[in-house]
Every structure is written in structure tokens, then in C-alpha cells.
C-alpha positions in Angstrom: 3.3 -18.6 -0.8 3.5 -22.3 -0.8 0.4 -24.8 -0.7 -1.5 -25.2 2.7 0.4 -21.8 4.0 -0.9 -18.3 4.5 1.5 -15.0 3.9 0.6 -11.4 4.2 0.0 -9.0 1.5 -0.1 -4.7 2.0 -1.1 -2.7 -0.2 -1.1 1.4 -0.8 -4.0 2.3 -1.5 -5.2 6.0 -2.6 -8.1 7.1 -0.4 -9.4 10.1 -1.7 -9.9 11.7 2.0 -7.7 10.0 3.8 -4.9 9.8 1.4 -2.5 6.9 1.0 -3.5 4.2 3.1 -2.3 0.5 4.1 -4.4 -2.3 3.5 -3.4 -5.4 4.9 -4.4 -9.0 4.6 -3.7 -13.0 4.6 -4.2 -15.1 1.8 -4.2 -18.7 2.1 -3.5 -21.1 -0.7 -4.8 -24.5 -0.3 -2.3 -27.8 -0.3 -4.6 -28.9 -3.2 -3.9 -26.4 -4.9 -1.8 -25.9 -8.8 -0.7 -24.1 -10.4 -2.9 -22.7 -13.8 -5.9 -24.0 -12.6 -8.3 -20.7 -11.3 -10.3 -21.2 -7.7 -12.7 -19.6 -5.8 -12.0 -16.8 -3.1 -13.5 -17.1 0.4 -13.5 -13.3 1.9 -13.3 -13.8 5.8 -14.2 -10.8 7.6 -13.2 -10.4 11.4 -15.7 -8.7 13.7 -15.2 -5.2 15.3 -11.8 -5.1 17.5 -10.2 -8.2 15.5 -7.6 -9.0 13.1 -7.0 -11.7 10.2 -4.3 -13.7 12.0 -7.4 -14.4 15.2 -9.8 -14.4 12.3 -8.3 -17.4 10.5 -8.0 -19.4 13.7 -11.8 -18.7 14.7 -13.3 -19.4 11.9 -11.1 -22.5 10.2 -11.7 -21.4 6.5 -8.2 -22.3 6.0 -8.6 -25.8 7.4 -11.9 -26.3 5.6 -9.9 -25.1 2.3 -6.7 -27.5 3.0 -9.4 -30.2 3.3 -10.7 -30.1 0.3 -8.9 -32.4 -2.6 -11.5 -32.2 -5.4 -12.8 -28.3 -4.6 -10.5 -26.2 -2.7 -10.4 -22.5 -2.6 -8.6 -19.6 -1.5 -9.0 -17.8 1.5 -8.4 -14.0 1.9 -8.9 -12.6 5.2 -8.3 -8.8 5.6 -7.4 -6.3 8.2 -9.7 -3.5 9.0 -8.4 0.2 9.8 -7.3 0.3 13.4 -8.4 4.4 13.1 -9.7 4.5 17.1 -8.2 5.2 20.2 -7.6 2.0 21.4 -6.5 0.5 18.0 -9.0 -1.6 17.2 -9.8 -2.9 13.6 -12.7 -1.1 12.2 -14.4 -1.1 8.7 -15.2 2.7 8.5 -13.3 2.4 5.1 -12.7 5.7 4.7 -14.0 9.4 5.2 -16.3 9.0 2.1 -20.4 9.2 2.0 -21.7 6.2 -0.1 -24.6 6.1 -1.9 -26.7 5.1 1.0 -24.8 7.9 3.0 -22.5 7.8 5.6 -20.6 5.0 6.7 -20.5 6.0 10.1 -23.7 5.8 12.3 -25.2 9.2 13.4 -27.6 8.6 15.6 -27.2 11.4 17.8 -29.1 10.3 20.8 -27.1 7.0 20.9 -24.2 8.9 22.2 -25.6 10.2 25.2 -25.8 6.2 26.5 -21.9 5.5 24.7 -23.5 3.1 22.0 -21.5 4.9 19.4 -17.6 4.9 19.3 -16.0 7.4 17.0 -13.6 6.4 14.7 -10.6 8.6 13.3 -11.7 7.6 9.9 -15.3 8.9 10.1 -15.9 12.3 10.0 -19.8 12.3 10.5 -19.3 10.9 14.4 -18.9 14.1 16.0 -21.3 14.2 19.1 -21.4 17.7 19.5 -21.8 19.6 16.0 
């Protein structure tokens, strides 16, 4: 990637439910930037239903970074899982159960009042078992 430029990077990642899986995200390199020198990384997250390339122009990390002669940074901004219906990016992550427990909500009596959305990735959303 050249200075003051973001490209696209996917990887394959083994996920150990869901098998191999695509990651995807933008990685923007500052026009300050050189080479041999080590900077710091700005994750930018989208929200539910979004995607890096509408992430970096809502939130202008990359402009704030190309700004910046004496400390820029770089700015990574991932894709999350579009594993719904409607193809929507998601951060489910994966079918695993963390140490704090599920990823997925399961509030049962949220789904009678559609609060909760279930995701392909998430096996604990099923409303009816």
C-alpha cells in the first residue's frame, strides 16, 4: 500500500465451529509515514449492519491519521461476519462460548417483542428450544 492510501487485506482463518472463515479489513497507512519506523494502530469498528469502506468515511480516522506529521498512526478497520439473513455485518465471531458465556444474547422473552435477531453464526439464538 502506498502512504495516505487504504488497501484490503483477507485472511483464512480457522474457526474451530465454523471452520475456515474470511476475515476482511482496510488498513490505512498514513502519508507521514516510513518506512522502519513502528506506529500505533487505531482499530475502527463499524456498528451493527456496516462495513469498513462506510466506516472509514464516518468516522475520518484516516484523515485524522494523514494529518498528523509528527505522530501518525495506522488505521485498521475490519469487516464483521455478514452471517444473517439480510447480510448485514455482525460481530458474533463465531459459534464459540467465551468465558463470560455466549456471544449471542439469550434473553428469551426479548424475542417475543423481535429485539433479538438471530445470527447464522450463533448457535445459542434459537427462540424456540
Amino acid at each position: 500500500f502506498e502512504p495516505g492510501k487504504s488497501g484490503r487485506i483477507n485472511l483464512l482463518v480457522e474457526d474451530p465451529l465454523l471452520g475456515e472463515v474470511e476475515r476482511s479489513f482496510l488498513v490505512h497507512i498514513p502519508k507521514a509515514y516510513k518506512e522502519n519506523v513502528e506506529y500505533p494502530v487505531v482499530m475502527d469498528f463499524h456498528g451493527y449492519t456496516g462495513n469498513a469502506e462506510t466506516q472509514e468515511g464516518d468516522s475520518r480516522f484516516v484523515d485524522v491519521a494523514d494529518e498528523q506529521v509528527d505522530d501518525p498512526f495506522l488505521v485498521v478497520t475490519p469487516d464483521g461476519m455478514a452471517d444473517n439473513a439480510e447480510s448485514w455485518g455482525t460481530w458474533n465471531i463465531s459459534k464459540t462460548i467465551g468465558p463470560l458465556g455466549p456471544v449471542c444474547d439469550t434473553n428469551r422473552s426479548a424475542w417475543q417483542y423481535g429485539e433479538i435477531v438471530c445470527c447464522d453464526s450463533c448457535p445459542s439464538c434459537d427462540p424456540w428450544h
